[in-house]
C-alpha positions in Angstrom: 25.7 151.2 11.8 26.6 151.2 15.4 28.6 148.0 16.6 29.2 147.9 20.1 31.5 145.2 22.0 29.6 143.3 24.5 31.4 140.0 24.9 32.5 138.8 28.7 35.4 136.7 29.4 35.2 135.4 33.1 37.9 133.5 34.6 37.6 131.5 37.6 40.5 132.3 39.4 40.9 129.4 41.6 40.1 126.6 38.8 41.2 128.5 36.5 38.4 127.5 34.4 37.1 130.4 31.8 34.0 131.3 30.7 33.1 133.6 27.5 29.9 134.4 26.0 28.7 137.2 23.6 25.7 135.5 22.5 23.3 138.8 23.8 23.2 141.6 22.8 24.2 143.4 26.0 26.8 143.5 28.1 24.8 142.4 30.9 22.8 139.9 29.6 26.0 138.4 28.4 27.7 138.7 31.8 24.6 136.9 33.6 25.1 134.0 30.8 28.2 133.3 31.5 27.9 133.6 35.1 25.2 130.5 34.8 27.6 128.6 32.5 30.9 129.4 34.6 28.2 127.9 37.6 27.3 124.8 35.8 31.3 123.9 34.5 32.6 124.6 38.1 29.4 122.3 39.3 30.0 119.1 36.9 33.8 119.8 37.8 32.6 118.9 41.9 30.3 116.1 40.5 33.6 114.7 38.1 35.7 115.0 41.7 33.5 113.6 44.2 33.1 110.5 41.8 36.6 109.9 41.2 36.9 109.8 45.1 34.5 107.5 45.6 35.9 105.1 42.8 39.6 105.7 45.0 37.4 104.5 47.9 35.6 102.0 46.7 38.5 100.3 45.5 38.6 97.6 42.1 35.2 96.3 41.0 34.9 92.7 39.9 32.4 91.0 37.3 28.9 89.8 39.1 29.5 86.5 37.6 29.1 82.8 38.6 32.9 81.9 39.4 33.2 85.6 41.2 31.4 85.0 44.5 33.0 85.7 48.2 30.9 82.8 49.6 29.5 79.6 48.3 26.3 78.3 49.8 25.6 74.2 49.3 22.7 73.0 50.6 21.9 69.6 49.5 23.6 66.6 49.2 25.1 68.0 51.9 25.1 71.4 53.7 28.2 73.4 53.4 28.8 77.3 53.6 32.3 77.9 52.3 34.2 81.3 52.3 35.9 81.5 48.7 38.8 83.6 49.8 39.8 82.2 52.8 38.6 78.7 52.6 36.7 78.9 55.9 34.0 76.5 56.2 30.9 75.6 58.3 28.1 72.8 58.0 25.7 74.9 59.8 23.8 76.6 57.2 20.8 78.1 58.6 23.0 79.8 61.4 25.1 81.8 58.1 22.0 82.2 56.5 20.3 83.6 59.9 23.2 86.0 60.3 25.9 84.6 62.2 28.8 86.0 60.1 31.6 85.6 62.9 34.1 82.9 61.5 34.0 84.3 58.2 34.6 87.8 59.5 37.6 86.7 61.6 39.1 84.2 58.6 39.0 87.3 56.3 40.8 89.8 58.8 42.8 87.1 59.4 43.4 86.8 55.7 44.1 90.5 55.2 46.2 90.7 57.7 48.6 88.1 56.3 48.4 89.9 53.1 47.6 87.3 50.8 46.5 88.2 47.4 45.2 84.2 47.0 43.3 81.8 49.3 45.1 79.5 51.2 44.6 76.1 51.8 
């Protein structure tokens, strides 16, 4: 019987991730395997980085819950549009509701830039 040794070890040099494969019966065939299989760890490796840079971006992710919202709208008894972290407040509703952002956006820089990990009264 003839045996012949056709397995192929690849190494990516850079990653240093390696590839073997001696699943075919040539040499060849088992080089373009592991080729495609060197080309789909190196590509999962990109997707794996790219997400743990957006996570470093994105910064810590809270619970959608009632209890965890950045604003609190009240419209009846009274109307009332309160900023949770900074405490800002305003009675005119439809204005926050119609866009007009501005307080709340200056209270929260002004907020961060104290660097206060709480709202303050």
């Amino acid at each position: 019987m003839n045996v012949t040794d056709s397995a192929v070890r690849i190494t990516h040099l850079p990653t240093g991730v390696v590839v073997s494969c001696q699943n075919e019966r040539s040499q060849t065939q088992n080089k373009a395997k592991a080729m495609q299989i060197l080309a789909a760890r190196l590509a999962e490796r990109a997707r794996e980085e790219h997400r743990r840079e957006l996570e470093a971006l994105s910064g810590d992710k809270r619970d959608v819950a009632f209890g965890n919202q950045i604003r609190t709208y009240t419209l009846a008894p009274y109307q009332l549009v309160k900023d949770e972290r900074t405490r800002a407040e305003t009675g005119n509703v439809q204005a926050v509701i119609d866009g007009d952002l501005d307080q709340f956006i200056e209270s929260y820089l002004q907020w961060r830039r104290s660097g206060e990990s709480t709202p303050t009264s």
